[in-house]
C-alpha positions as CSV (number, residue, x, y, z in Angstrom):
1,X,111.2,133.5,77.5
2,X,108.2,134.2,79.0
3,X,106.7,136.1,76.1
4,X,107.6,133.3,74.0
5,X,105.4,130.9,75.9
6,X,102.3,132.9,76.9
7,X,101.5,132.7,72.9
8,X,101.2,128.6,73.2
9,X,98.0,127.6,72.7
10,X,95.9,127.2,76.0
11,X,96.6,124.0,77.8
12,X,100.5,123.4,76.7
13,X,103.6,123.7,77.8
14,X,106.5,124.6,75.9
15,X,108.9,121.8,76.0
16,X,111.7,121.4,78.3
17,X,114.9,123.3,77.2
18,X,117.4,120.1,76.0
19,X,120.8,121.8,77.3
20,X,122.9,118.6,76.6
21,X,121.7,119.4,72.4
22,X,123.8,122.5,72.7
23,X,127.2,121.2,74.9
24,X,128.5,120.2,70.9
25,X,127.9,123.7,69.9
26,X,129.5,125.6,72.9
27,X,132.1,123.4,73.8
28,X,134.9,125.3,71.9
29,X,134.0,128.7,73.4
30,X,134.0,126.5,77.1
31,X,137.3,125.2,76.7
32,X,138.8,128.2,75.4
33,X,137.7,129.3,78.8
34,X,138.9,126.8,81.4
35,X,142.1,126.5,79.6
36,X,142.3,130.5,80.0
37,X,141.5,130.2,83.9
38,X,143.6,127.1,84.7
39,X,146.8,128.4,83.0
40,X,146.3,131.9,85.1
41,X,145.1,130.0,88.2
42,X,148.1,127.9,87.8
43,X,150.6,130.8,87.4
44,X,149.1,132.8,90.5
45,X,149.4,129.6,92.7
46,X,152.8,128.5,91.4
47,X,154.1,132.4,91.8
48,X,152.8,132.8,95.1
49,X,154.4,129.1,96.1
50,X,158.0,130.1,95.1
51,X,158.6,132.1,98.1
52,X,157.7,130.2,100.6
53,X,159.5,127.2,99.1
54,X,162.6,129.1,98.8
55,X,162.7,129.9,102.3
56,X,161.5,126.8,103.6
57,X,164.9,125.1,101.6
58,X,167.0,127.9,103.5
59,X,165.6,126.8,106.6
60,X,166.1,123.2,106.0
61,X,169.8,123.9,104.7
62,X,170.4,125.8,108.3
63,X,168.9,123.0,110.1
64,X,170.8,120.1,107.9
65,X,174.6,122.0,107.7
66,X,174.6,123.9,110.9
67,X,177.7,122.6,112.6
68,X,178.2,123.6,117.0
69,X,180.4,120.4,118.1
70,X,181.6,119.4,114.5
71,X,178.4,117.8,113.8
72,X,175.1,118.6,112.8
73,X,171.5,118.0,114.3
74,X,170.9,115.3,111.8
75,X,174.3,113.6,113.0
76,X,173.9,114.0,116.7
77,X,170.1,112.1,116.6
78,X,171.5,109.8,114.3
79,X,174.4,108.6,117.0
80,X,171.9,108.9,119.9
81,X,169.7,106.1,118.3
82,X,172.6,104.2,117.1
83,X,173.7,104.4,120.9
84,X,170.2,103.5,121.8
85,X,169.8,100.5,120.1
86,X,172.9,98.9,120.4
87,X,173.3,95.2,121.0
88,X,175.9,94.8,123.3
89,X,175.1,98.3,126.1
90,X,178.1,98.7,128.6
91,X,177.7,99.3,132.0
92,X,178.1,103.2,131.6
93,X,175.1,102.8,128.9
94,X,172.8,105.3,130.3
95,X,175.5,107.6,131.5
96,X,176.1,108.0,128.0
97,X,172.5,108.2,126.4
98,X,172.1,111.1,129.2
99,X,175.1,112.5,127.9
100,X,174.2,112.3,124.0
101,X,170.8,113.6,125.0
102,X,172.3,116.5,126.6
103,X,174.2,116.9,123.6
104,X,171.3,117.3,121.0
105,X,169.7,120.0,123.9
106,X,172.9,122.1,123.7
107,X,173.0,122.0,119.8
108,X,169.4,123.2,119.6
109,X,170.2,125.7,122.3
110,X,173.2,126.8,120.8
111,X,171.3,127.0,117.0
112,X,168.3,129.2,118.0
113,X,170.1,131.3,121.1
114,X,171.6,133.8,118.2
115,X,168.5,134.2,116.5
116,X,167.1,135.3,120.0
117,X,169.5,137.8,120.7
118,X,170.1,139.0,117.3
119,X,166.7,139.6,116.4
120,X,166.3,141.1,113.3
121,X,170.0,141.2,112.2
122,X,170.7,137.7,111.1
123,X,170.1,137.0,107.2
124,X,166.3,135.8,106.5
125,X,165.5,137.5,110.1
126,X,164.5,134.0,111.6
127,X,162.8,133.6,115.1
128,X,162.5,130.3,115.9
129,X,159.8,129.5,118.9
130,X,160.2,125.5,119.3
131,X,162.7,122.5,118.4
132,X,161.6,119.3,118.9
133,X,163.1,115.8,117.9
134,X,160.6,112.7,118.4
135,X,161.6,109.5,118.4
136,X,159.5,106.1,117.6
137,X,160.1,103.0,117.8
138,X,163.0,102.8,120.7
139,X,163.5,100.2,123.2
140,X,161.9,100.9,126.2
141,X,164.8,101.1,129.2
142,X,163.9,101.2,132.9
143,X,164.6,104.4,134.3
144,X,164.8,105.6,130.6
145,X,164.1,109.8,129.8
146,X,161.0,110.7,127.9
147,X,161.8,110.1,124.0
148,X,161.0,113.5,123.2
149,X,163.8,116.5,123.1
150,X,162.3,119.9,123.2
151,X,163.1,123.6,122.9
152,X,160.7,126.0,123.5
153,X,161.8,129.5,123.1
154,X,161.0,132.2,126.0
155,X,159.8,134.6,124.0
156,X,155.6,134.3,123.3
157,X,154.3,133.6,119.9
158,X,153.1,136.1,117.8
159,X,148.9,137.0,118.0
160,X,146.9,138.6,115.6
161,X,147.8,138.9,111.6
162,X,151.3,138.3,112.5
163,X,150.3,134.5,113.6
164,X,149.5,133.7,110.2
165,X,153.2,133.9,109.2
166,X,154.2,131.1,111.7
167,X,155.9,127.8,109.5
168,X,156.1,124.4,110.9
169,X,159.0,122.3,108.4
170,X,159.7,118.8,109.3
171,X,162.5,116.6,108.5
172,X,163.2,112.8,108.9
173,X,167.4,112.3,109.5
174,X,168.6,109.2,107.3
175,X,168.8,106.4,110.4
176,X,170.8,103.5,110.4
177,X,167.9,101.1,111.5
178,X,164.8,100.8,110.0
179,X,162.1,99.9,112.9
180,X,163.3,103.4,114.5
181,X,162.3,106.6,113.0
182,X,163.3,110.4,114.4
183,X,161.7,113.5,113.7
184,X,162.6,117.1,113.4
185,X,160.1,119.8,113.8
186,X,160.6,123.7,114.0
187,X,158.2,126.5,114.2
188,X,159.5,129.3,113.2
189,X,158.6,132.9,111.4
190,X,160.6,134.7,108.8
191,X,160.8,138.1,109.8
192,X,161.4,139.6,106.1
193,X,159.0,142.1,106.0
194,X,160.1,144.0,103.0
195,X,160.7,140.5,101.2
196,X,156.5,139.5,102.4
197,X,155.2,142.6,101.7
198,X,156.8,142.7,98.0
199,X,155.2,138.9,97.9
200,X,151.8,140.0,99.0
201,X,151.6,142.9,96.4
202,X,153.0,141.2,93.1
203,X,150.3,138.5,94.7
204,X,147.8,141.1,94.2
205,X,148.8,142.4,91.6
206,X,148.2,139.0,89.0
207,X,145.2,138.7,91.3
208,X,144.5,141.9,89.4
209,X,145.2,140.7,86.5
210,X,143.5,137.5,86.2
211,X,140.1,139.2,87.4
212,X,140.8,141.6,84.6
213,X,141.0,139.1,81.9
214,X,138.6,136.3,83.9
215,X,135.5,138.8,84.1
216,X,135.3,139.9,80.6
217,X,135.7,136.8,78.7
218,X,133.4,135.4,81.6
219,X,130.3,137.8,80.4
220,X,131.8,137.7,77.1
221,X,131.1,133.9,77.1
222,X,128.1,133.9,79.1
223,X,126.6,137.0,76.8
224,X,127.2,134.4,73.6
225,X,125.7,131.3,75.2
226,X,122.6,132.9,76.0
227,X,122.3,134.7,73.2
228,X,122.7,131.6,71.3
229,X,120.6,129.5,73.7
230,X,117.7,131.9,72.8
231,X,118.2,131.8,69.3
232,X,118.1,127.9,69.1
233,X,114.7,128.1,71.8
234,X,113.5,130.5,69.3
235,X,113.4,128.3,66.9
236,X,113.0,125.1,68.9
237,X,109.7,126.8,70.2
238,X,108.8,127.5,66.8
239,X,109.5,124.6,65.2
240,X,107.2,122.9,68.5
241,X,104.0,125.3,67.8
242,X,103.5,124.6,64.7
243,X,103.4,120.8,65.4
244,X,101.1,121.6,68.5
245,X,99.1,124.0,66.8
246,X,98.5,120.7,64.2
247,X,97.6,118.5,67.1
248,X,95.6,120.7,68.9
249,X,93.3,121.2,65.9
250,X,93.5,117.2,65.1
251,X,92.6,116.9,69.3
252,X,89.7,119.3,69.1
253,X,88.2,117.0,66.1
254,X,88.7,113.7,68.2
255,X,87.1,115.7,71.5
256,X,84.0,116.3,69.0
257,X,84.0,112.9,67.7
258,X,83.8,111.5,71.5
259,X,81.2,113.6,72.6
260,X,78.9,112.8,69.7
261,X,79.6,109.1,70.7
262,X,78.7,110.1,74.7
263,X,75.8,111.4,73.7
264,X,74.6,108.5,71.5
265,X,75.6,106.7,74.6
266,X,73.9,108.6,76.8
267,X,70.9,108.2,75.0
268,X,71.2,104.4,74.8
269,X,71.7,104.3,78.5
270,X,68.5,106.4,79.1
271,X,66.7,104.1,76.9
272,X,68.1,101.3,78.7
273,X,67.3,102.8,82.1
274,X,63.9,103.0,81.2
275,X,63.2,99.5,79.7
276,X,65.2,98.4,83.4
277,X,62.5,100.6,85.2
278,X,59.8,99.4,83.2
279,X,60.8,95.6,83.9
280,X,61.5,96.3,87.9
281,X,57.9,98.1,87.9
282,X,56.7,95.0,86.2
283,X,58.6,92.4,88.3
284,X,57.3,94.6,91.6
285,X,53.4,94.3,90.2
286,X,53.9,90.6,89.9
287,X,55.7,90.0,92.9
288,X,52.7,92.2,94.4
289,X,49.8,90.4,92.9
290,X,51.6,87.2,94.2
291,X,51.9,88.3,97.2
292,X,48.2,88.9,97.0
293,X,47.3,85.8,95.7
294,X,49.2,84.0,98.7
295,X,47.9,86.2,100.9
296,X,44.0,84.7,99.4
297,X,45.1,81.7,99.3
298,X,46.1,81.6,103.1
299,X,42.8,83.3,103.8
300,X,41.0,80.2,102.2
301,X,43.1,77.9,103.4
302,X,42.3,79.0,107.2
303,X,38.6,79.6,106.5
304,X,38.6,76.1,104.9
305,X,40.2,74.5,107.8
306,X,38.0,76.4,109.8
307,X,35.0,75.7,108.0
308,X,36.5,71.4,108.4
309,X,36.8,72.1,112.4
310,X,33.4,73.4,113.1
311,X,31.9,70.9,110.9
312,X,33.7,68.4,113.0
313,X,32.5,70.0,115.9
314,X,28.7,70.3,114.4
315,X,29.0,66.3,114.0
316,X,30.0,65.4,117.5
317,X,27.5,67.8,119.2
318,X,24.8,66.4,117.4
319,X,25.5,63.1,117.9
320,X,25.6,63.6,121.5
321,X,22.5,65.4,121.7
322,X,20.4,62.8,119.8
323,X,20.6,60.3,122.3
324,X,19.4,62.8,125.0
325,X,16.5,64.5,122.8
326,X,14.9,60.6,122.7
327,X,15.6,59.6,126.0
328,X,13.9,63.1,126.9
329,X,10.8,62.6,125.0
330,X,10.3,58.9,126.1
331,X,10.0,60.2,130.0
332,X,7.8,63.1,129.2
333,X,5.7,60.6,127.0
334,X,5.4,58.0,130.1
335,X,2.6,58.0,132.7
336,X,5.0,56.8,135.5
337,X,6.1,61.1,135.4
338,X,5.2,63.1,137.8
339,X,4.2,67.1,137.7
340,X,7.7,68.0,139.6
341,X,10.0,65.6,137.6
342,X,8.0,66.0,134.2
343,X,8.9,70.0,135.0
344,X,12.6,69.0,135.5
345,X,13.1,67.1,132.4
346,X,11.5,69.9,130.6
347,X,14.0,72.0,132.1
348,X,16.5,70.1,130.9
349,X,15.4,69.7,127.1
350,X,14.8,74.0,127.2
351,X,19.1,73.7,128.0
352,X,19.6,71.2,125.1
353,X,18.1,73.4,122.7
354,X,19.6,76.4,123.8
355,X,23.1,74.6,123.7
356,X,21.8,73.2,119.6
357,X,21.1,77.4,119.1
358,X,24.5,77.9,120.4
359,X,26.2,75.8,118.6
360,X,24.2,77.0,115.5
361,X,25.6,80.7,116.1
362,X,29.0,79.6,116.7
363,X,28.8,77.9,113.0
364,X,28.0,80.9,111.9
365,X,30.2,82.7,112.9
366,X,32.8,80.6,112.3
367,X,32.3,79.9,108.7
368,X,31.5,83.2,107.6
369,X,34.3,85.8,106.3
370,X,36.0,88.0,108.2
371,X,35.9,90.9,105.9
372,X,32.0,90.3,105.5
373,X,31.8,91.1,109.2
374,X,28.5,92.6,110.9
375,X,29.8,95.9,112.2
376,X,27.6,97.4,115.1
377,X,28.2,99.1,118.6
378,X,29.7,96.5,121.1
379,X,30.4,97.2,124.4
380,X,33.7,95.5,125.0
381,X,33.4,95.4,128.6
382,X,30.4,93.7,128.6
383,X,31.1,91.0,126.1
384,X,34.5,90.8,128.4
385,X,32.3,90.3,131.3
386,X,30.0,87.6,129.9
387,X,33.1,85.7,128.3
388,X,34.3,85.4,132.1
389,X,30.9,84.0,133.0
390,X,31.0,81.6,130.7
391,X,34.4,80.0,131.0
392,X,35.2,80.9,134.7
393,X,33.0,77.5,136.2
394,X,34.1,75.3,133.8
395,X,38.2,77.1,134.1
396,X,37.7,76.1,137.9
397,X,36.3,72.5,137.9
398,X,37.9,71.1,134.7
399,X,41.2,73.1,133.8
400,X,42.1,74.0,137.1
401,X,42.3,77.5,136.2
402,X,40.7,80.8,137.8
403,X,39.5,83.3,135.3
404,X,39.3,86.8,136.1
405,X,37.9,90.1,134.5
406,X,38.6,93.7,135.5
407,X,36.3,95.8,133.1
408,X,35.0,99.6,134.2
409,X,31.1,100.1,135.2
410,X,30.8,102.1,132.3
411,X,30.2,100.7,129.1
412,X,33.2,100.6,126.7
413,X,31.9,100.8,123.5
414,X,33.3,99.7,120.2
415,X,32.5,99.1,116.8
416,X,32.7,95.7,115.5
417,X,31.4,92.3,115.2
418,X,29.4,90.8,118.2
419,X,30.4,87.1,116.7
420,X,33.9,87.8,115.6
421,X,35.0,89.5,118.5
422,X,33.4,86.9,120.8
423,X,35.4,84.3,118.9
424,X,38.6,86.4,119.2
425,X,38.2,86.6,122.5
426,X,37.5,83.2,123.5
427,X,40.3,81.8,121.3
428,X,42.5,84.1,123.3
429,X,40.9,82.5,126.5
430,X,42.0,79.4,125.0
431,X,45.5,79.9,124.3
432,X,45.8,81.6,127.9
433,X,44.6,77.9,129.1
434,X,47.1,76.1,126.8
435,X,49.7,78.2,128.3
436,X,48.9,77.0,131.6
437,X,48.5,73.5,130.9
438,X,52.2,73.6,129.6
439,X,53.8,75.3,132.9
440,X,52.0,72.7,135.0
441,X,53.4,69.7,132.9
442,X,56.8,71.8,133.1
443,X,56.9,72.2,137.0
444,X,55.8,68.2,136.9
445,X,58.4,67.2,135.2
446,X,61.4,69.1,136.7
447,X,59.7,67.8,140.8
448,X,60.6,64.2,138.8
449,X,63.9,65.0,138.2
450,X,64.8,65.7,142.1
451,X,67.2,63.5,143.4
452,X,65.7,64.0,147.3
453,X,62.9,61.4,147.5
454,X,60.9,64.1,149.8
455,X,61.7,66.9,148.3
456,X,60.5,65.3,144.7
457,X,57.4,64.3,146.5
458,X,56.3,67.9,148.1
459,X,57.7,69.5,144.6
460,X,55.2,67.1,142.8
461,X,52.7,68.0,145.0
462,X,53.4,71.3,145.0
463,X,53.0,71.5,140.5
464,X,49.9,69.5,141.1
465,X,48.3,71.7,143.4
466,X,49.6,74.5,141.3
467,X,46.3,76.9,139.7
468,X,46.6,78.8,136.2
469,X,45.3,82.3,135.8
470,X,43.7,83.9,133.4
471,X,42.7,87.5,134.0
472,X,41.0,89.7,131.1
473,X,41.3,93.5,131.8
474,X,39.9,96.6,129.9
475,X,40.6,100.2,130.1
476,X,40.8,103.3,127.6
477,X,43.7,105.0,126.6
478,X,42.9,108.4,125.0
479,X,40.9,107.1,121.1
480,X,42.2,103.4,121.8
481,X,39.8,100.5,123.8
482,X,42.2,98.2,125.6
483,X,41.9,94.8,126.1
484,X,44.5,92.8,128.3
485,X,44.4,88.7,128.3
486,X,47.0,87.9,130.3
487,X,48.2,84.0,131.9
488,X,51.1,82.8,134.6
489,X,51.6,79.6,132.0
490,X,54.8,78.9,130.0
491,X,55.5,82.1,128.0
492,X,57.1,81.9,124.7
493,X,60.7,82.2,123.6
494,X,61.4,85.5,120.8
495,X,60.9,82.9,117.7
496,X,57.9,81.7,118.7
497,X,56.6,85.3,119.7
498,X,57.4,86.3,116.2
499,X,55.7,82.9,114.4
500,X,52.7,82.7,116.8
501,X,50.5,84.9,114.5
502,X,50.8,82.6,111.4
503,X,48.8,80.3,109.9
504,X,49.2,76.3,111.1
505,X,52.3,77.5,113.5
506,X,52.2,75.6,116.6
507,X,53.9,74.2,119.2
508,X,51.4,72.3,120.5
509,X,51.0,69.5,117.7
510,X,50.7,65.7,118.2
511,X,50.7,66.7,122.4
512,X,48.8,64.2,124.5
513,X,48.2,66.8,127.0
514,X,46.0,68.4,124.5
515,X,44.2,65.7,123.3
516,X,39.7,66.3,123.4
517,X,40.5,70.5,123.5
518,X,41.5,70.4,119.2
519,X,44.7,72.2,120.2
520,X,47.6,72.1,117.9
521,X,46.1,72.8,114.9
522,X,48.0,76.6,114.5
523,X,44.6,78.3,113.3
524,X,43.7,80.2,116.9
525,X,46.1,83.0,116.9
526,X,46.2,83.3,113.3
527,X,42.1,83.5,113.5
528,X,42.2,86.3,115.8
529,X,44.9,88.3,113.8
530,X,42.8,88.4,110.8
531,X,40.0,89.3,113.0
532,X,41.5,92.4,114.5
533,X,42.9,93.4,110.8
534,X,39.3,94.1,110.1
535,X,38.9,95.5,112.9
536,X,41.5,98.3,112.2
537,X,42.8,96.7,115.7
538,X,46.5,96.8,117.3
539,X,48.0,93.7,118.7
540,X,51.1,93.7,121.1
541,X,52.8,90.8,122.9
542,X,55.0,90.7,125.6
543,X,56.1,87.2,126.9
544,X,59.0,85.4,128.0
545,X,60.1,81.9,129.2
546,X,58.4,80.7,132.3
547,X,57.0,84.5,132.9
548,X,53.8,84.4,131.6
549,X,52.2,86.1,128.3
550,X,50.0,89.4,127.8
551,X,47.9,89.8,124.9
552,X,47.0,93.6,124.5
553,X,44.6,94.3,122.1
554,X,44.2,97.9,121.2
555,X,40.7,98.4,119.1
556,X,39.6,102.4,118.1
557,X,37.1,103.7,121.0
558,X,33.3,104.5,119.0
559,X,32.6,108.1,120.3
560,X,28.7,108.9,120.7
């Protein structure tokens, strides 16, 4: 078999083998078989069952004719139940069931006591080792003997090969009622050892025989069937590689029909990968220069709304300062002036035009671009320093607020825009005073919602006595000049930490509280981001609600 199917072609398996195609064929030569093994199994078993039927009918003949009191075993049980299930018992009823009980003892007694002491001279050589006689179904009597009569001989069974010749025969005595039955059992052993022996070698001997005819027609029959079940695989196999041989060539012309269409496939999926490419590199290029284009368009919009708040800003200053500039000159042109106030009111008109020169710079700076920024060397602690100046007097009598600066001796230098970074700076400063503004209103309103008339009134005098802070800090850490604007005002929750930087966010729009310091317009912050992009500048934020805000501005140290 296994050369047959190593010659398939790679990749097959020959085909199961289809045994039931072949039962037709070989089912003469089977039955000739089984009929040849049942008729000699049936003449060994019926041979070696005629013995031991033959002496189990002697036994039962002894048992059924044996005659001690002029009746037999079968008689005397018969009478006893007959006794025992009479209708109309006598006074002397158990007196005579003891007495009919003692009669079946003696029988047994008397039937088995020869074939104790005449071992091995009675015909059949009988030993018989227990008599019994049950009985079911009797009415139970007080004071009534156990319904079982037994004999058990003396002499001890039989051990080893011997106990496999011990019999049990039961018989069932014809009864007169038919809700009692009575059995007989005997165990006995036939002690015929000639007439065994003989058994047990003719036994043998067709045990002989049978093997002698059952193993050659065995092999004889097995030899043909697979001799024949090869010949029909043969040619089943044959028969199969020719048509697989066919298929396989017919497969391999399919398997090079589908990878010509893979790889025209193939090709049109490459093609199509690249036209996808091509369109997601286009589609990124757009979305890019969109993004650039919002990005200007932002930019314009803040320098345009910044442009429309410092021409606002322009307008009101002048128009305040006109009014001063004549009253000015009409006192320094009257004779009623003299030398001490004339110097005064000159004084005062050097301070208007430095505040017009002021304002001139701050238009500036504020209308020019950030990317068309001056760069020079700024020291940042100094500019930190004169921002302090500037606002501290006016944080203390107007805002109620105390502006500090920590900033080194040293000079920290910088470089960037004196203007732009000024701006940045003080728009910070602003924001910081926004803050505080906010907290105080807070604390205000929570001392109005005590229920305790006097503890609402020290807790609102407490939030009006309450002073921001502003403190500005600089330091150097390693290539980095660090600024620090930090304020005790309102903080900021984490969405408005993450929107504060963009353009017209604010949470301080339509505010009275705000109202005369343009607050609310969402261009500060936003202003001093685009600032310290062109910068090349860092900014972090840390803030929380009620805890205050840090600014942290990290700008790259100029070295030499």
């Amino acid at each position: 078999m296994n050369s047959t199917t190593s010659a398939l072609p790679p990749g097959t398996e020959a085909p199961p083998l289809a045994i039931w195609r072949y039962i037709g064929r070989l089912a003469p030569l089977a039955f000739l078989w089984v009929g040849l093994a049942g008729l000699l199994g049936w003449l060994l078993y019926s041979r070696a069952g005629w013995s031991e039927a033959s002496d189990q009918g002697n036994m039962r003949e002894w048992i059924d004719n044996t005659r001690i009191f002029r009746k037999t075993l079968s008689e005397l049980v018969r009478e006893y139940v007959d006794l025992q299930a009479g209708t109309n018992p006598g006074p002397d009823q158990s007196t005579r069931l003891r007495n009919k009980r003692e009669e079946i003892e003696e029988q047994i007694r008397a039937m088995t006591e020869p074939s104790r002491i005449y071992s091995a001279q009675l015909p059949l050589f009988p030993e018989v080792y227990k008599i019994e006689v049950d009985f079911y179904g009797l009415p139970n009597t007080p004071g009534q003997e156990s319904s079982t009569i037994r004999w058990e001989s003396p002499k001890p069974k039989p051990g080893g090969h011997a106990r496999a010749q011990l019999r049990t025969i039961t018989i069932e005595p014809a009864l007169n009622h038919s809700d009692i039955n009575a059995v007989i059992r005997m165990e006995y052993r036939l002690h015929t050892f000639n007439r065994i022996q003989k058994q047990q070698d003719e036994y043998r001997y067709w045990q002989t025989i049978a093997a002698l005819v059952l193993i050659p027609t065995t092999l004889f029959a097995g030899g043909f069937a697979i001799r024949f079940l090869r010949r029909e695989r043969k040619r089943e196999l044959d028969r199969w590689r020719a048509a697989v041989d066919a298929e396989h060539r017919e497969r391999e012309l399919l398997a090079a029909r589908v990878k010509q269409q893979e790889a025209e496939r193939a090709t049109e999926d490459l093609g199509r990968r690249v036209l996808e490419q091509q369109l997601a590199s286009a589609k990124l290029e757009s979305r890019a220069s969109e993004a650039e284009k919002s990005a200007l368009e932002l930019k314009s919009q803040l320098y345009a709304s910044i442009g429309i708040m410092a021409g606002s800003y322009a307008h009101n200053i002048k128009n305040l300062l006109v009014r001063p500039n004549d009253l000015l000159v009409r006192c320094l042109e009257s004779n009623g002036v003299d030398h001490e106030q004339k110097g005064m009111l000159l004084q005062v008109r050097s301070t208007l035009g430095t505040v017009t020169e002021r304002l001139q710079q701050i238009l500036r700076t504020v209308r020019r671009d950030p990317s068309n920024s001056e760069i020079t060397r700024v020291d940042l602690a100094e500019l930190v320093r004169e921002s302090q100046q500037t606002w501290a007097e006016t944080g203390r009598d107007k805002w109620k607020l105390l502006a500090t600066a920590e900033v080194p001796s040293t000079p920290t230098w910088v470089r960037g825009d004196h203007s732009h970074l000024q701006q940045a700076i003080e728009n910070l400063v602003f924001n910081a005073r926004d803050a505080t503004f906010e907290m105080r209103n807070y604390l205000r309103d929570e001392a109005k919602r005590e229920s305790d008339s006097a503890l609402r009134r020290q807790r609102l005098l407490d939030a009006a006595s309450w002073k921001g802070e502003v403190h500005l800090r600089v330091s150097e850490d390693g290539d980095w000049a660090v600024l620090e604007v930090s304020d005790n005002g309102i903080g900021m929750t984490d969405e408005v930490r993450r929107n504060c930087l963009t353009t017209h966010f604010s949470t301080k729009r339509d505010n009275a509280l705000y109202e005369g310091y343009s607050a609310g317009m969402g261009l500060g912050l936003s202003f001093v981001a685009v600032i310290l992009e062109h910068h090349h500048a860092a900014l972090e934020i840390e803030s929380a609600p009620l805890r205050g805000t840090i600014f942290r501005i990290r700008i790259p140290a100029a070295r030499g």
